[in-house]
C-alpha positions, 0 to 999 in steps of 0.5 A: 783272880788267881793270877799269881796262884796259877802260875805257881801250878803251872810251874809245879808241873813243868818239871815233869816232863820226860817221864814216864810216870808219875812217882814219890820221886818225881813228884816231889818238888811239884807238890811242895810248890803246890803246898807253896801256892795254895798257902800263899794264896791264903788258903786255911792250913787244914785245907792246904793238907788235904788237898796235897795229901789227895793230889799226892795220894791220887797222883803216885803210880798213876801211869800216863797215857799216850796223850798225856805227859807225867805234868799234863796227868797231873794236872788232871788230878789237881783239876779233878781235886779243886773241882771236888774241893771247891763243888759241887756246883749248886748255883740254884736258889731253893725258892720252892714254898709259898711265897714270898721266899726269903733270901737272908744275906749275911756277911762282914762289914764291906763284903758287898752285901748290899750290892751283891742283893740288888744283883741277886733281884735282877737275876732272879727278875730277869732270868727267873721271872720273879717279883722281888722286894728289896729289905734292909735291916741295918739300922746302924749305916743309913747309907746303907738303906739309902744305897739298897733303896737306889739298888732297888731302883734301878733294878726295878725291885721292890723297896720295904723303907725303915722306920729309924731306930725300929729293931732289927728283927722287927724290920724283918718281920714288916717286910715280909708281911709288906711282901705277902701283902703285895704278891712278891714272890722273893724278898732279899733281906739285906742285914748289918755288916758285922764281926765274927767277934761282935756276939750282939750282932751274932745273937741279933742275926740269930733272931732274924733269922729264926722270925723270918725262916729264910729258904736260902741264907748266904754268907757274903765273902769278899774273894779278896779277903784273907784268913780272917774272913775264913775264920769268920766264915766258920763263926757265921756258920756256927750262928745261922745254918748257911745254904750257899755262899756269894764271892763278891769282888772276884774281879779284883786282885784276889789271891783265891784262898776264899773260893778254895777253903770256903766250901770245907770251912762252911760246908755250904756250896759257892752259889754265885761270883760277883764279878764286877760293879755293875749291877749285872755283875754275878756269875753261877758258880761252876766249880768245874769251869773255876778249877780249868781257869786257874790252871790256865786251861780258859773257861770257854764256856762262862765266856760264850754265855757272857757274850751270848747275853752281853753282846749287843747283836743289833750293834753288830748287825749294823757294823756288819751291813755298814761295812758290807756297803764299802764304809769305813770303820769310824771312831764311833764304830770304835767307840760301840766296840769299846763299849761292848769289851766295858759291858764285858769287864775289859780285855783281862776279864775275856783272856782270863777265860780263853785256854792260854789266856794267862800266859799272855804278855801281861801288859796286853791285858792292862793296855785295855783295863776297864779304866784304860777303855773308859779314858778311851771313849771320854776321848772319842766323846771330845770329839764332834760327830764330823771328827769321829766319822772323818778322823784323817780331819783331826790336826795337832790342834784339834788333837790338842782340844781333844786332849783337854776336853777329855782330860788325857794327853795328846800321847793319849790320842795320838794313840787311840788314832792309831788303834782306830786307823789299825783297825780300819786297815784289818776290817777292810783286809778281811772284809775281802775275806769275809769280814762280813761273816766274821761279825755274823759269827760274834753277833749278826744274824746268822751267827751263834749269838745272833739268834739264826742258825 
C-alpha cells in the first residue's frame, strides 16, 4: 500500500536541498507535488486542503536544524500532520459491560466483512483471552453465512445458525440471547453488504443496531476502494454512530486515500488493518508507524512484532543446531524458510517496512511475491525426500520430472537450485563467522525472538 503515493513524497522534498530554510518560495513546487499526491491517491478534496494548508502553515519560517535539511524538516512536518490526520491510535475494543459485548460490523458489499469478523475472533481468543460467537445476519448472500460458519471453525469460534428467511433484526437478537445463554464473552455480528444509496438496507442496519446496542460498531473499508467508498463512509455514519474503522485489503495495490480521509470523513479512529487472506492477517493501527512507511522511513517496529509472533522459533533453533553440527543447508531447509517469509506476507510485505525499503529495486520485491514463494515450494514438493536432502543428485531428468509434477518450467528449477546452492555457500561462510549466533538472533534460544536473554 501507498507505494506510488510515497515516491511522489519523497520527490516533493528532494528539491530542497541546500537551503537553509524553509520558505513560501521554496516550498512552493513541494507542496503542489503534495497536492498531486494526495489527490491521486484518491484522498477526498476537503481533506487534500487542510492537510496542504497545514503543512504549508507549519513548514513557512521553520528554521533547520543542524541534523536537518530544508527536505528532511519538512518531512517531519508532513510525518507530524499524517500522524494527526490519520490518529490518534485507538486500536482497543471497548469490551467493557456485562457480557457478551457486541461487535456490530458494517460496510459495502465486498469490503471483507465477513472476513475481516473471523480475524477479530481469533485476535480476541487468542490475544485477549475471550470466548467469542461468530453471527451473520445476512439473509440475502447464503454463501455468506456458510463462509462465516467455516470462518468460525476454523477459528475456534462460536456459531449462532440462521434459520432461512427470519428477519434480520430478529437474527440479531437470537444470537445475542444464544451468547448470554452460553457464557460468551463477545459476539461478532457480521451484517449484509450494502449501498450507501440502499435507504431498506440503511433503515434495516438502524434497526440491529438499536436491538442489539453494540459496544464497538466498525464500518469495514476496502484500503482499495476509492471516493466512492468515502462517500459511503459518510453515509454509514450518518445511519449508525460508528466507533472505529477496519482497512481490509491493505496488502493489495491500494493508492491509500482510504486510511488518509477515513478518520476526517467518519470521525471515528482506524482500529485495525487487514493485511492479508489469512485468518491471522490484521494488524493494530498505528497512525504514527503508517505515516514513517509512506514516507519510506520503514516501520521496524510492526516488523520486529510480526516476526516476534510469526516466526516459528523451534524451526530456527533446529536449522541453527543442524548447521552447528557441519550439515549442510538443504532443500527442506529452504522449503522451512519459504514457509516463514509465506507466513510473513513475502519479501515486499517485510522491505515495506524496513527504513529505505521502498527505494528498492522493485523487481526485488516481486522476485519472492507470495505467489512466486507458493510456486517454489509446489516445486520442492516434486521432489522425493532423498533429492531435497541431496540436490547436487537432481540431473536434467529428474529436473524435468520435477517441472512437470510442480506444474512450472525447468527455468523454474533450475533457478530455485541456484538459490538453495547460494544460500548453502552464505550459510557455510558466516557459520565461520558465526552463523550460529546469527539464526540465535532471528529466532534461537538466545536471540530477541527466541524467548532468552
Amino acid at each position: 500500500m501507498f507505494g506510488s503515493f510515497s515516491e511522489r513524497l519523497v520527490q516533493a522534498t528532494r528539491n530542497l536541498s541546500g537551503r537553509g530554510r524553509l520558505s513560501a518560495e521554496n516550498i512552493k513546487d513541494s507542496l503542489r507535488q503534495l497536492r498531486m499526491a494526495l489527490l491521486e491517491a484518491d484522498v477526498a478534496l476537503p481533506v487534500v486542503r487542510d492537510f496542504v494548508a497545514q503543512v504549508e502553515e507549519r513548514a513557512i519560517g521553520e528554521e533547520v536544524s543542524r541534523s536537518l535539511s530544508p527536505g528532511q524538516a519538512l518531512v517531519r512536518i508532513i510525518h507530524a500532520e499524517l500522524v494527526s490526520m490519520m490518529g490518534p491510535q485507538d486500536a482497543a475494543l471497548n469490551l467493557q459491560c456485562q457480557p457478551p459485548a457486541v461487535v456490530l460490523l458494517a460496510g459495502l458489499q465486498g469490503a471483507g466483512k465477513t472476513t475481516t469478523a473471523a480475524k477479530l475472533a481469533l485476535r480476541l481468543q487468542e490475544r485477549d483471552g475471550r470466548k467469542v460467537m461468530l453471527a451473520s445476519t445476512d439473509i440475502y448472500r447464503p454463501a455468506a453465512v456458510l463462509q462465516l460458519e467455516k470462518l468460525a471453525h476454523e477459528t475456534g469460534a462460536g456459531f449462532f445458525p440462521v434459520v432461512a428467511e427470519q428477519d434480520p433484526r430478529e437474527i440479531a437478537l437470537q444470537a445475542l440471547a444464544a451468547a448470554r445463554v452460553g457464557q460468551y464473552d463477545v459476539l461478532l455480528l457480521d451484517t449484509a453488504g450494502r449501498s450507501h444509496i440502499a435507504q431498506d438496507m440503511m433503515e434495516e442496519l438502524r434497526a440491529i443496531h438499536q436491538a442489539v446496542a453494540p459496544t464497538e460498531t466498525l464500518f469495514v473499508i476496502d484500503a482499495m476502494a476509492g471516493q466512492d467508498a468515502i462517500n459511503a463512509a459518510r453515509a454509514f455514519s450518518e445511519t449508525v454512530p460508528l466507533t472505529g474503522v477496519v482497512l481490509s485489503k491493505t496488502d493489495g495495490d491500494a493508492r491509500g486515500g482510504a486510511a488518509l480521509s477515513i478518520r476526517k470523513v467518519t470521525g471515528a479512529p482506524i482500529k485495525f488493518l487487514g493485511t492479508g487472506e489469512k485468518i491471522d492477517a490484521l494488524e493494530a493501527f498505528h497512525p504514527e508507524r503508517i505515516a514513517s512507511r509512506i514516507l519510506g522511513m520503514g516501520d521496524v517496529l510492526s516488523l520486529v512484532e510480526e516476526v516476534e509472533q510469526k516466526l516459528d522459533r523451534k524451526k530456527s533453533d533446529k536449522l541453527a543446531r543442524k548447521l552447528r553440527k557441519g550439515r549442510a543447508f538443504d532443500l527442506a531447509d529452504l522449503r522451512s524458510q519459504l514457509e516463514q517469509m509465506l507466513d510473513m506476507g513475502g519479501l515486499g510485505a517485510l522491505l515495506e517496512k524496513l527504513p529505505g525499503g521502498m527505494g528498492l529495486p522493485q523487481g526485488l520485491a516481486g522476485d519472492a511475491d507470495p505467489g512466486m514463494i507458493r510456486r517454489q515450494i509446489a516445486i520442492i514438493d516434486s521432489m522425493t525426500p532423498a533429492e531435497r536432502r541431496f540436490p547436487k543428485t537432481i540431473n536434467g531428468s529428474r529436473r524435468r520430472r520435477i517441472a512437470a509434477g510442480s506444474g512450472t518450467e525447468v527455468q523454474a528449477v533450475n533457478r530455485l537450485l541456484k538459490q538453495q546452492l547460494q544460500m548453502q555457500k552464505m550459510m557455510q561462510r558466516m557459520k565461520k563467522g558465526g552463523m550460529g549466533r546469527l539464526l540465535q538472533g532471528m529466532g534461537g534460544p538466545s536471540g530477541p525472538f527466541g524467548g532468552g536473554q
